[in-house]
C-alpha positions, 0 to 999 in steps of 0.5 A: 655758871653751868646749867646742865640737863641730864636724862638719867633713865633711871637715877640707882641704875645709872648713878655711878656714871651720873657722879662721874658726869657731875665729876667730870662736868662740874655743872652749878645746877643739874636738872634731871629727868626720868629718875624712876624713883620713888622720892623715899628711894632717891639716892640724896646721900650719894649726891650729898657726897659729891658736893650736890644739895637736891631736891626730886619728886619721883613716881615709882617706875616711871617718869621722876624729875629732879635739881641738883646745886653745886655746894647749895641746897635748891629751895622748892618752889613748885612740883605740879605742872603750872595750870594743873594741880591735880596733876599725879605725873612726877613730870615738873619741878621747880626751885630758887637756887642761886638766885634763879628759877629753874626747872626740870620737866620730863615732857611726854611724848605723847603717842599714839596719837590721836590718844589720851597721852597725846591730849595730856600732853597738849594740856 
């Protein structure tokens, strides 16, 4: 099985090198980050094209994580980070597909340190 993670920078504004990757690659799970999509946004029939079930949680401009499964439909389990409900980032998803659990996760890098992005990234 081939488990891939991608930093996509921008799912609309790079998906026609994202579907030559997933061509080219051919991973079983594909974990994506940085998507920068609103969820109504995301662009789930191009992927359904290439052979892909998916499932994302984005954020308009920023942040936005998603998981891709080759000829099957990821099932949700999670999309707060654990230990934090309130959490509004689009930074955390997580689902069941052929039978793992798996995770995508957009971390913050946390500058300027000392800051309020340093401490949430510590949380």
């Amino acid at each position: 099985m081939r488990i891939a993670t991608y930093n996509i920078n921008g799912v609309k504004a790079r998906l026609p090198r994202l579907l030559e990757w997933l061509e080219e690659t051919q991973p079983d799970i594909a974990c994506l980050q940085e998507v920068k999509s609103q969820d109504e946004g995301f662009p789930i029939a191009d992927f359904e094209r290439a052979g892909y079930g998916a499932i994302w949680h984005g954020q308009k401009s920023f942040n936005g994580v998603a998981i891709l499964a080759k000829g099957a439909q990821p099932v949700e389990t999670q999309r707060t980070l654990p230990g934090d409900p309130l959490d509004e980032h689009a930074r955390y998803l997580e689902a069941d597909v052929f039978g793992l659990r798996v995770a995508s996760l957009y971390l913050p890098n946390g500058n300027p340190q000392p800051g309020p992005k340093f401490d949430y990234k510590l949380a």
